[in-house]
N, C-alpha and C positions, 0 to 999 in steps of 0.2 A: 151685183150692182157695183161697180167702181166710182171712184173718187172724182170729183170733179178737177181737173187740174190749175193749182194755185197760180196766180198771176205774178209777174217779178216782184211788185211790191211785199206781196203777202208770203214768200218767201226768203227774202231778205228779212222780214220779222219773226220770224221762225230761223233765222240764222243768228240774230245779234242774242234772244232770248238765248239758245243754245251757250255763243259765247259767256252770256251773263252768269247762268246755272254754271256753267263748268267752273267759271273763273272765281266764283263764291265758293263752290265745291271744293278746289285746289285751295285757296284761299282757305280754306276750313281744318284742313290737313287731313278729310276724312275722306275715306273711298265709296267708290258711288254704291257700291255693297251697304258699309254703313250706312249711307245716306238714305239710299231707297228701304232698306230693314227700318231704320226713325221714321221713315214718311210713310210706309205702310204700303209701297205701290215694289213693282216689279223692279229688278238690278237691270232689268232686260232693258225696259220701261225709262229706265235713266239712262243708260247706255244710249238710245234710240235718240232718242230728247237733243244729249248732248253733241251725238255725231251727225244731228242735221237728218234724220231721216224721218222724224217725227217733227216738221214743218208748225204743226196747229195742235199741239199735245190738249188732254179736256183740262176743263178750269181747273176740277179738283186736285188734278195731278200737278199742274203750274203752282195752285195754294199751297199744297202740301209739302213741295220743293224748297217755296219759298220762307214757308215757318221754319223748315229745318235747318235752311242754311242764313237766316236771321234776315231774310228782304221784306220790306215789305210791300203788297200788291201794286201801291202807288206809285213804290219808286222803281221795279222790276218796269211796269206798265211805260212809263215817263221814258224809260230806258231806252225802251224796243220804240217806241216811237217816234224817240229824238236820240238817235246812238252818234257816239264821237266817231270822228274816222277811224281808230283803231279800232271801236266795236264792230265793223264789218267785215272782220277778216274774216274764210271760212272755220266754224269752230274745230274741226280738225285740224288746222295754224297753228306749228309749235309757238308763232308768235303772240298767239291771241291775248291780248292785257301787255302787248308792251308797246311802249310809246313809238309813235312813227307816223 
């Protein structure tokens, strides 16, 4: 059974989330090793997340991300549904979190 393929919006929210994760991650000074070993979920499973290939990651993995890197669900959620123009850059963007 394959995947139903997401629409632009619904991926674009799966891209700003990415940017958000990574730039709390960096922001943390911790590596996504460390981060996914605290969260309890795969380094594979972060890696994924953060480079956009993992669009619609499960709730528990978004919560657990988010405990670890101090967000919390409301303002992660807030984020991805109203992101600043620099939140849309692709999270691969050496730019991503800087002003422009």
């Amino acid at each position: 059974m394959s995947r139903r393929r997401l629409d632009p919006a619904a991926q674009r929210r799966g891209q700003v989330l990415a940017s958000r994760l990574t730039q709390a991650r960096r922001a943390s000074g911790r590596s996504a090793e460390a981060v996914a070993r605290s969260a309890g979920i795969s380094v594979e499973t972060v890696r994924s997340i953060e480079k956009g290939r993992t669009s619609t990651p499960e709730f528990f993995t978004v919560a657990a991300l988010a405990t670890e890197l101090g967000l919390s669900l409301d303002e992660l959620y807030t984020f991805v549904r109203h992101p600043s123009r620099s939140d849309l850059r692709a999270p691969g963007d050496p730019s991503v979190g800087a002003s422009g």
